[in-house]
TORSENU-594284 format. One record per residue (C-alpha): residue in one letter; x, z, y. Coordinates in steps of 0.05 Angstrom, whole numbers, plus 32768, in hexadecimal, padded with zeros to 4 digits. Layout:
N
+------+------+------+------+
: code :   xx :   zz :   yy :
+------+------+------+------+
:    A :    X :    Z :    Y :
...
+------+------+------+------+
end
This chain:
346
+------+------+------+------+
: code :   xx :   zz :   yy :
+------+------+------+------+
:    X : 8407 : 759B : 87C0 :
:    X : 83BB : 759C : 87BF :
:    X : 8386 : 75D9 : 87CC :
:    X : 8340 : 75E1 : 87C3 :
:    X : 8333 : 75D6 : 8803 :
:    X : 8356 : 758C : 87F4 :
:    X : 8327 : 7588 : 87B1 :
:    X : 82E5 : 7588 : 87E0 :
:    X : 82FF : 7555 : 8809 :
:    X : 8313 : 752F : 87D3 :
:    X : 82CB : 753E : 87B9 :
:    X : 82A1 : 7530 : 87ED :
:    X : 82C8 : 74FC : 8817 :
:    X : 82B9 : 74C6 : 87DE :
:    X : 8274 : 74DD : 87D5 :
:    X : 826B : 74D0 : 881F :
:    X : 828F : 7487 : 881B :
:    X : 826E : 7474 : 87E3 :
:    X : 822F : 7489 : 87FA :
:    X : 8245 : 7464 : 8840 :
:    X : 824A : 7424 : 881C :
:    X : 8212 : 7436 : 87EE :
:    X : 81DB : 7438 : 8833 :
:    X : 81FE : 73F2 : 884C :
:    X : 81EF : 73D1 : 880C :
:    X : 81AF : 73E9 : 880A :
:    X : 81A3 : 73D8 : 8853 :
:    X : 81BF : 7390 : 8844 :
:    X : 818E : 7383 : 8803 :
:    X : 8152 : 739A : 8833 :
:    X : 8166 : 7364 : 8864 :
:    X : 8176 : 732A : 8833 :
:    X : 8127 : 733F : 880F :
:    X : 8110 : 734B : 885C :
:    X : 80EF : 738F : 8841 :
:    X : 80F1 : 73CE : 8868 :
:    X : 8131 : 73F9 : 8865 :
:    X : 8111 : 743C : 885A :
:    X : 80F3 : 7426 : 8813 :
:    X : 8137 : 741B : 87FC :
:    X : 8157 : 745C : 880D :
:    X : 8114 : 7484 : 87F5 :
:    X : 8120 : 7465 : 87B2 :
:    X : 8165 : 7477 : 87AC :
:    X : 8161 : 74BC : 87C2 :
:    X : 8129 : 74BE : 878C :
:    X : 8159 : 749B : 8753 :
:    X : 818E : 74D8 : 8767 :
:    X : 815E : 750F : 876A :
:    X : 8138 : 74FF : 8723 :
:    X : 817D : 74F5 : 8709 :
:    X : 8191 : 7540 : 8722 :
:    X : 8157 : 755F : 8709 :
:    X : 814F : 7544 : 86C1 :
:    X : 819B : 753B : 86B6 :
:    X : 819B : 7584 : 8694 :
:    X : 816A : 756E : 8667 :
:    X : 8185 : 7527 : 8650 :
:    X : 81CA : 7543 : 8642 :
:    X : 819F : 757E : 8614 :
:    X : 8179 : 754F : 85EB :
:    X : 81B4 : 7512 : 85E8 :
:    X : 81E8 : 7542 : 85C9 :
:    X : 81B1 : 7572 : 85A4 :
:    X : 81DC : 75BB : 85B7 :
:    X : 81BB : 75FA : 85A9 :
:    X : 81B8 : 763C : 85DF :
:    X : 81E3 : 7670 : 85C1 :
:    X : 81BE : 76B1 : 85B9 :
:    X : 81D9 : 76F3 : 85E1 :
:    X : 8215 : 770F : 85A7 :
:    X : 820B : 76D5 : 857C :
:    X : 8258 : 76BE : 8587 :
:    X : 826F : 7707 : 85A5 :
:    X : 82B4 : 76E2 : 85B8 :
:    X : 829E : 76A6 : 85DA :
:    X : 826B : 76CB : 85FE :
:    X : 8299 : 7707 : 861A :
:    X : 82D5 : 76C4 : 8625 :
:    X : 82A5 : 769E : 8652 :
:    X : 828C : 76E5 : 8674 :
:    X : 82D0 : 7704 : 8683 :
:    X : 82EA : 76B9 : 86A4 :
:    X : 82B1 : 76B1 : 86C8 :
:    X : 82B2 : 76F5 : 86EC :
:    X : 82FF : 76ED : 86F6 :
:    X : 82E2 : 76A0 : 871C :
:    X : 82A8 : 76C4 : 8742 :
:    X : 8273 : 769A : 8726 :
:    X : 8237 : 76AD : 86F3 :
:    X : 823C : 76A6 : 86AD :
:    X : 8232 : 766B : 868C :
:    X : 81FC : 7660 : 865D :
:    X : 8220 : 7656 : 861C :
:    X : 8210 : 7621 : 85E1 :
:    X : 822E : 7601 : 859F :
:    X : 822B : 75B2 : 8598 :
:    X : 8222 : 75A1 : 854F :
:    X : 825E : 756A : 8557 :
:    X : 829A : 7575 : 852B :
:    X : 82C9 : 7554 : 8562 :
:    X : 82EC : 7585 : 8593 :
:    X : 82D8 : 7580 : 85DB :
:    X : 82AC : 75AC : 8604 :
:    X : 8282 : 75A3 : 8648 :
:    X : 8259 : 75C5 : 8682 :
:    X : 821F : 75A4 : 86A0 :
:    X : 81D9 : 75C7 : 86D1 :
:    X : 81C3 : 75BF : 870F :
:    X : 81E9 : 75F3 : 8735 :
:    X : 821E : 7632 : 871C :
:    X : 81E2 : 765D : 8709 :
:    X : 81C3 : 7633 : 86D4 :
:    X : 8200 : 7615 : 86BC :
:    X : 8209 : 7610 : 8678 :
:    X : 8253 : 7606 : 864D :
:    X : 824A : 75E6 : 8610 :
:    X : 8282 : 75E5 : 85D7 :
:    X : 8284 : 75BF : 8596 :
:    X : 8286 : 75D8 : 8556 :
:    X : 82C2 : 75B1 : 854C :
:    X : 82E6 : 75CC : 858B :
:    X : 82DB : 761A : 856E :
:    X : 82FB : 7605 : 8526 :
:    X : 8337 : 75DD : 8537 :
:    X : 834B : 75FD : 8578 :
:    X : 8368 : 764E : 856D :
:    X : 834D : 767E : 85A3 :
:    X : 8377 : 7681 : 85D9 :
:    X : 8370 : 762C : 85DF :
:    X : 8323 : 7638 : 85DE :
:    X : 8330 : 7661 : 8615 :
:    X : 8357 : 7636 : 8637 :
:    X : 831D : 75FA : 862E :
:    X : 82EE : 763A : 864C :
:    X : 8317 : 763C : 868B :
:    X : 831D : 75F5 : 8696 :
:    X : 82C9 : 75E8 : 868F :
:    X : 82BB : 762A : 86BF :
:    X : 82EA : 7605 : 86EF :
:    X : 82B7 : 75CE : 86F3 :
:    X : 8282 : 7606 : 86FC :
:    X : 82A7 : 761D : 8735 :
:    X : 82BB : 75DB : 8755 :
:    X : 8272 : 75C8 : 8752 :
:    X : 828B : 7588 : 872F :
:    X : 824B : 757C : 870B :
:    X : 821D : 7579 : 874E :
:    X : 8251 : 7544 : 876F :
:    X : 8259 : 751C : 872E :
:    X : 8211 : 751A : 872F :
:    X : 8206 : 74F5 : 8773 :
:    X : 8240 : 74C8 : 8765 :
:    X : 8238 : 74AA : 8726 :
:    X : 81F5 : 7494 : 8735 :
:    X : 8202 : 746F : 8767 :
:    X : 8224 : 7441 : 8740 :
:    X : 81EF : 7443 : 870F :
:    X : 81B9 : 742D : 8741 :
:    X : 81E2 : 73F6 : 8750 :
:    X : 81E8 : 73D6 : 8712 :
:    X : 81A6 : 73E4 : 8705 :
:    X : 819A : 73B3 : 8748 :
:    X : 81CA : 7385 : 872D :
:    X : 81A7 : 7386 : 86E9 :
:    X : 8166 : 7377 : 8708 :
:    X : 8178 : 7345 : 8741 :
:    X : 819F : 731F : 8706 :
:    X : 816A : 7313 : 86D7 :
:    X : 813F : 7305 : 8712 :
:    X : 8162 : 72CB : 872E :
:    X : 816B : 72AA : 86EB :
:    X : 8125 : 72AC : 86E3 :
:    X : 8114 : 729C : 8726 :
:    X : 813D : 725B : 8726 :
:    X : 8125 : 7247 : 86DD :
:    X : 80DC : 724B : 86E9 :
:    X : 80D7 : 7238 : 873C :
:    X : 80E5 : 71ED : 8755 :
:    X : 80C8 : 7202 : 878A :
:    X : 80F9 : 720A : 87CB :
:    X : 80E0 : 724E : 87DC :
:    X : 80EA : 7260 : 8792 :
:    X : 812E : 7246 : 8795 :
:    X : 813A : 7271 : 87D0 :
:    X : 8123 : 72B0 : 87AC :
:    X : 814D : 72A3 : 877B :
:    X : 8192 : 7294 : 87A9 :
:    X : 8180 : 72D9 : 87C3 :
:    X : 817E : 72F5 : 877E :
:    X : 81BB : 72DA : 876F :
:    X : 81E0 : 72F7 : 87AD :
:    X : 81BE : 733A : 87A4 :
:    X : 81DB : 733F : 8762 :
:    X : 8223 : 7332 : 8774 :
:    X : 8224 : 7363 : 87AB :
:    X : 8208 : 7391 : 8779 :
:    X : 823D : 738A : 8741 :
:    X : 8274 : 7390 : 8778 :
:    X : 8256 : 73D1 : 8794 :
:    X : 8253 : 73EC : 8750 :
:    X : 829A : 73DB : 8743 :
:    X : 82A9 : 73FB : 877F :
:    X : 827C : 7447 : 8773 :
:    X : 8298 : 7444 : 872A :
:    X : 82E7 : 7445 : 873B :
:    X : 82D2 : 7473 : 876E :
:    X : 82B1 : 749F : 8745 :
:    X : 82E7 : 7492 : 870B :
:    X : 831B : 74AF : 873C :
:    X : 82F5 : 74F0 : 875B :
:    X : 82EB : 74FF : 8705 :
:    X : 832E : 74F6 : 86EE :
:    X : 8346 : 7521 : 873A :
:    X : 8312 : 7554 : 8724 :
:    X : 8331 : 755C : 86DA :
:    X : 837C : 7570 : 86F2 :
:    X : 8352 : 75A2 : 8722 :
:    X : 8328 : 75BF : 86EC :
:    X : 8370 : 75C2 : 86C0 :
:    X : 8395 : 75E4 : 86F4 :
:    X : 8357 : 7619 : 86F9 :
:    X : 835B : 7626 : 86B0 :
:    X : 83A9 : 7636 : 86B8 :
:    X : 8398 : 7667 : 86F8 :
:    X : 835C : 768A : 86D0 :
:    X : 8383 : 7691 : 868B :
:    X : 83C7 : 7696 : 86A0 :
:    X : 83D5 : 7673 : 8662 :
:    X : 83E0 : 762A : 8673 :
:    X : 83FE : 7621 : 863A :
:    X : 83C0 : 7627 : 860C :
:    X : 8396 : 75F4 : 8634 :
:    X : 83D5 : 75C4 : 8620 :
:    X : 83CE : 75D0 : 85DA :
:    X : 838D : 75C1 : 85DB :
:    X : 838F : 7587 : 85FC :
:    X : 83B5 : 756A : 85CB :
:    X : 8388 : 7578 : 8591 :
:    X : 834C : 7569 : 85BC :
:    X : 8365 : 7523 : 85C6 :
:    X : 837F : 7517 : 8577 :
:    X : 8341 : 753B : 8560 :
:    X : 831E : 7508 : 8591 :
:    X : 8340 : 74CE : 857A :
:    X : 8331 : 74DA : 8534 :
:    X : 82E2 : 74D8 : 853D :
:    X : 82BB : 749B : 8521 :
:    X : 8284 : 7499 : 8558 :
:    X : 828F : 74AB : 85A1 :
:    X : 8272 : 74DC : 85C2 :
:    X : 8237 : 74D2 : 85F7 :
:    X : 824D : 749F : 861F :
:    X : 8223 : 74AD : 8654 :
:    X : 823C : 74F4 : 8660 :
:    X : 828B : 74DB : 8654 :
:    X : 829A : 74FF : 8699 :
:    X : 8286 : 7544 : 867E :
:    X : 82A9 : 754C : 8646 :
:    X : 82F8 : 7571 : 8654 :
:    X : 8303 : 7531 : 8625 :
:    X : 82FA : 74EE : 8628 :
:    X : 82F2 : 74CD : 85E3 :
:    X : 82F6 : 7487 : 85F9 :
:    X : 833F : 7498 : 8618 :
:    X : 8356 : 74C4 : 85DF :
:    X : 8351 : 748B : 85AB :
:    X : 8377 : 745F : 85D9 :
:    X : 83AD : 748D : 85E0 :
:    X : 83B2 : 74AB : 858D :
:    X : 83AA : 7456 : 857F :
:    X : 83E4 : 744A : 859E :
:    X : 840D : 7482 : 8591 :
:    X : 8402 : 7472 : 8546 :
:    X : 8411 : 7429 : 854B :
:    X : 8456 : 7445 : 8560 :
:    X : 844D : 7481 : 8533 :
:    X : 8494 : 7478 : 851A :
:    X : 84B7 : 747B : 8557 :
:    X : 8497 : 74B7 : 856B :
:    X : 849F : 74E7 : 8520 :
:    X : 84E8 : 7505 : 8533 :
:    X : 84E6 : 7526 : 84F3 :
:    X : 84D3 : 74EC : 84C6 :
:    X : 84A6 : 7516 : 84A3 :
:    X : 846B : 74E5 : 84AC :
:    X : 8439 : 7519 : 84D0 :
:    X : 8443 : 7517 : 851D :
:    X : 8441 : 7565 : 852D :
:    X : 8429 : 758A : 856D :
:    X : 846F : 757E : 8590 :
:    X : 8475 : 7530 : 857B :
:    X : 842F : 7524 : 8599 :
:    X : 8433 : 7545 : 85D8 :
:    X : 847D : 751A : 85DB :
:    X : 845A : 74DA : 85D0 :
:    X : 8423 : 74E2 : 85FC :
:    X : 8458 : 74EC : 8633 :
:    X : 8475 : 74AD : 8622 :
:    X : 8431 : 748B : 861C :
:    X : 8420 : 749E : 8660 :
:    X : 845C : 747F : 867B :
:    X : 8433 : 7437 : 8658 :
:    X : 8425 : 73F1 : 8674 :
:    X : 83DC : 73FE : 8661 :
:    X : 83CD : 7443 : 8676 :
:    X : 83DC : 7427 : 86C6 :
:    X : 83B3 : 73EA : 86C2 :
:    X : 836E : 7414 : 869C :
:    X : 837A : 7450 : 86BD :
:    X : 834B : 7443 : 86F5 :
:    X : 830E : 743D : 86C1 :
:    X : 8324 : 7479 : 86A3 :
:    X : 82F6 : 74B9 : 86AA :
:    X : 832A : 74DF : 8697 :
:    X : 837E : 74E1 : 86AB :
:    X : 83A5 : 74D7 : 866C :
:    X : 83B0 : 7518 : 8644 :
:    X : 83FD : 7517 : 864F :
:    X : 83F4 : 751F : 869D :
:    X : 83C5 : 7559 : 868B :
:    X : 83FD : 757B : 8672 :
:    X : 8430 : 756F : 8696 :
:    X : 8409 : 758B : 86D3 :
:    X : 83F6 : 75C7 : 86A4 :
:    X : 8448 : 75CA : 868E :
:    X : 845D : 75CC : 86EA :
:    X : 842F : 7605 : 86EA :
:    X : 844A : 7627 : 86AD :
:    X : 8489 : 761E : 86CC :
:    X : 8478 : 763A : 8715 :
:    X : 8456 : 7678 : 86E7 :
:    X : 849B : 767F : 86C3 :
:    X : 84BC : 7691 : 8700 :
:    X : 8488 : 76CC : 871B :
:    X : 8478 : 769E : 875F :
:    X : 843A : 7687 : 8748 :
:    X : 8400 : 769D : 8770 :
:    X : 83B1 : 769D : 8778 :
:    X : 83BB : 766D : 87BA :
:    X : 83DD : 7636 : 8789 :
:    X : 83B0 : 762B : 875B :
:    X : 83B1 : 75E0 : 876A :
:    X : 83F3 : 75D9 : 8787 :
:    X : 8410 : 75B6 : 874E :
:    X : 83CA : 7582 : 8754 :
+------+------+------+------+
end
């Protein structure tokens, strides 16, 4: 049984471990260079802030969306208005991808300038009440403040493969164009630099893997509380990730973590559900409905292969998104569900 209380902790006790870890790495490459610690930590808290600030802006011009004028889309806009007030928080600034493939995403700075952003493709293949359902999920990420902590922890693992990057290169260079002992010496420190580096950012990346994929069964469970319709965030979770699966080109795969769908994940899944597609068409009738995909993905998630990737994954597998969504349905069916267990079923 989990709470929201339990989701900050699970939040902010990473970000603080990470960040733990983070300062004695930092610390160590100041002492094998023999620089001053201070510089180090300066630049980083630089690397994080610039990141914070002009994130808005490279997520606007990388997927090209477009600010939805007030009673442009009269249903969307009075959707995301009437959630939002029922989850305390402003309104969302709302705005249309021009991507035919379903999936949807917040992203600002803090709850006030947040925006939600839905794709064309989302509004055309998904009816109403699953938009809705997608609506509830994304403002529980407003809410949650997901976006802020996401935003500290995923570049820390950027800054240290950045280091790695950079250390790399520079030893090879170092020991192709010094014969000189102190050159050599450069270079050996290059060379350890950079493997501390690429284990750190191992480390901050399954770190930050976990808190997104924790952070997606919270935002789910929100989505049931706020619509009390779990049922159409599992519909559309199932055409979000055979919709996904069915794309030729990914989506940005620098902003995987926002999306309530991870492409990368949903073509793993679809490719091998339909490498077993006979197994899984009960009816024979060569189409795998709504029902027969939702059964396969439950037997899919049971898979050799989903337990050994699912540690990369920004996402948990779309089956376990629904069958937290389907113990909530369940505790709603018998009148005991209440506002203080939201995320019991987490």
């Amino acid at each position: 049984m989990a709470s929201l209380a339990q989701l900050k902790v699970a939040m902010y006790v990473p970000v603080i471990l990470v960040g733990v870890i983070f300062a004695a790495f930092l610390a160590a490459i100041m002492w094998i260079l023999q620089l001053s610690y201070v510089w180090a930590f300066l630049l980083a808290g630089l690397f994080i802030l610039i990141q914070y600030l002009i994130g808005p802006a490279i997520v606007r011009a990388s997927t090209r969306l477009r600010y939805l004028k007030s009673g442009e889309n009269p249903w969307l806009e009075s959707t995301a208005n009437e959630l939002a007030q029922k989850s305390g928080i402003p309104p969302p600034k709302l705005a249309i991808v021009p991507n035919p493939t379903p999936n949807a995403f917040v992203f600002g700075r803090t709850r006030q300038d947040a925006t939600l952003a839905v794709h064309e493709g989302l509004l055309q293949n998904l009816n109403r009440e699953e938009v809705r359902g997608v609506i509830g999920h994304e403002l529980g990420h407003v809410k949650h403040r997901d976006f802020l902590i996401m935003t500290a922890l995923s570049s820390l693992p950027l800054i240290a493969y950045l280091i790695f990057r950079g250390t790399f290169e520079a030893a090879w260079l170092s020991g192709r164009t010094s014969r000189k002992k102190e050159g050599g010496g450069l270079a050996a420190a290059m060379f350890v630099i950079a493997i501390l580096s690429y284990v750190i950012y191992i480390v901050s990346l399954l770190f930050a893997m976990r808190l997104s994929r924790l952070r997606e069964h919270y935002a789910d469970a929100y989505s049931a509380y706020v619509t009390s319709s779990p049922r159409s965030l599992e519909s559309a979770l199932t055409k979000i990730t055979y919709g996904l699966s069915l794309a030729p080109h990914p989506e940005n795969q620098g902003a995987r973590t926002l999306y309530i769908g991870d492409p990368a994940l949903a073509k793993l899944e679809i490719q091998s559900i339909i490498s077993r597609k006979e197994e899984y068409d009960l009816d024979k009738d060569g189409v795998l409905d709504a029902k027969e995909l939702e059964l396969a993905m439950e037997k899919e998630a049971k898979s050799g292969w989903l337990t050994i990737n699912r540690w990369f994954h920004t996402h948990p597998a779309t089956f376990q998104r629904i069958l937290l969504l389907r113990e909530i349905e369940n505790e709603m069916a018998t009148g005991k569900y209440t506002s203080e267990r939201v995320y019991a079923h987490v």
